[in-house]
Each structure stands twice: as C-alpha cells, then as structure tokens.
N, C-alpha and C positions, 0 to 999 in steps of 0.2 A: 752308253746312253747319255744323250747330253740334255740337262735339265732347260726348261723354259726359260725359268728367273732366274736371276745370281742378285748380290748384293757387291756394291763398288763404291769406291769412295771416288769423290767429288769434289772438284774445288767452289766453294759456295760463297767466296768471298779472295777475291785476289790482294794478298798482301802487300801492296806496290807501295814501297818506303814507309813501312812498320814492321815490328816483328810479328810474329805468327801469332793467332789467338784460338781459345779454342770453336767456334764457328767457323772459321777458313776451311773447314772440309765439312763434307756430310755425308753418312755413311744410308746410299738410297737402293731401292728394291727397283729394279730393272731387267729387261726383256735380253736375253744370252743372242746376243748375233751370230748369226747364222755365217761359217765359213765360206766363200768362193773355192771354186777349181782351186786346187795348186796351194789352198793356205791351211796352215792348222789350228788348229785351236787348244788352247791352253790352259789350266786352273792352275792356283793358287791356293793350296791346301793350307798351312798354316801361315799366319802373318801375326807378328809380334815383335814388339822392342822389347827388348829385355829389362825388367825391372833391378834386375839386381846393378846393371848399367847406370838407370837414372840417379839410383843411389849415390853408387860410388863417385857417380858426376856431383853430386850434392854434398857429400861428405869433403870431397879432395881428396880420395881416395885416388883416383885419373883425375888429369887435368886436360882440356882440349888445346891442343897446339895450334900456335899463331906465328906467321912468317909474315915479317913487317918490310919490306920494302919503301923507299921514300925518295920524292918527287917522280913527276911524269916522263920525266929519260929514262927510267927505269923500265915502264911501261912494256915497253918490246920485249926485256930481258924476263920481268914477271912473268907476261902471257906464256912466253915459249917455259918456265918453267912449268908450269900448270899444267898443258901440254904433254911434256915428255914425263910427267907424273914424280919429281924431283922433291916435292913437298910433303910434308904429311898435317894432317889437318886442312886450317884456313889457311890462305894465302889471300894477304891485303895490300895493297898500292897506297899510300900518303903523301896526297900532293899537294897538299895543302896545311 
C-alpha cells in the first residue's frame, strides 16, 4: 500500500559561496507521487548520520582528507582524477 503523504527534505535556501547553515534544508509534509507505466517507486526506511561519526570528526579521532593540487595546468590532470575515483576525501585545485 502506498501512503498519500511522505515527509522529504528540501533545499530551502541554496548555499552558493558559503558553507552550509542549519536552514538550507527543510524537512516538509508532501503529497507521494504517483508512478507512471514502467517506473517504481521507492522508500527510504531509515536515514541517519551517525553520531558517534560527528564525534570522532570533533575529537580528531578521523581526520578528513585533503588532496591539494596547484596552479591551473593541473586542472585536466585533477578532474580526470576525481573521475576515475583516485582520491579519497576532498580533492582541491589552487590556482591562485
């Protein structure tokens, strides 16, 4: 049985050159669209970040990795890293 409503999160404010705050999303009560011929439809049972995660990100228990490339000749060589998934974490271009 597929319910009427769901609840979805929502971008409620585009972060476009700032970091993320907590307002940029909203978590809103909306109408379950209905599949066409041929598609399925899908739930989402549980959704969670792991708290024991934030911690250790807080502590320096983990640390998030940063691959730093530098100037814009690089540019071709970064993207195709990114790509063929060579990196782990962030991967950043400094061209300035």
């Amino acid at each position: 049985m597929i319910p009427d409503r769901q609840r979805q999160w929502t971008v409620a404010d585009r972060p476009a050159g700032r970091a993320i705050v907590d307002g940029d999303f909203a978590l809103v009560d909306a109408p379950v669209a209905r599949p066409d011929a041929g598609q399925l439809l899908l739930g989402t049972r549980y959704l969670e970040f792991d708290r024991k995660l934030v911690g250790w990100l807080r502590d320096g228990v983990i640390r998030p990795s940063e691959h730093i490339r530098h100037g814009f000749g690089n540019a071709p060589a970064t993207l195709r890293r990114l790509f063929e998934g060579r990196d782990r974490g962030k991967q950043l271009l400094k061209v300035a």
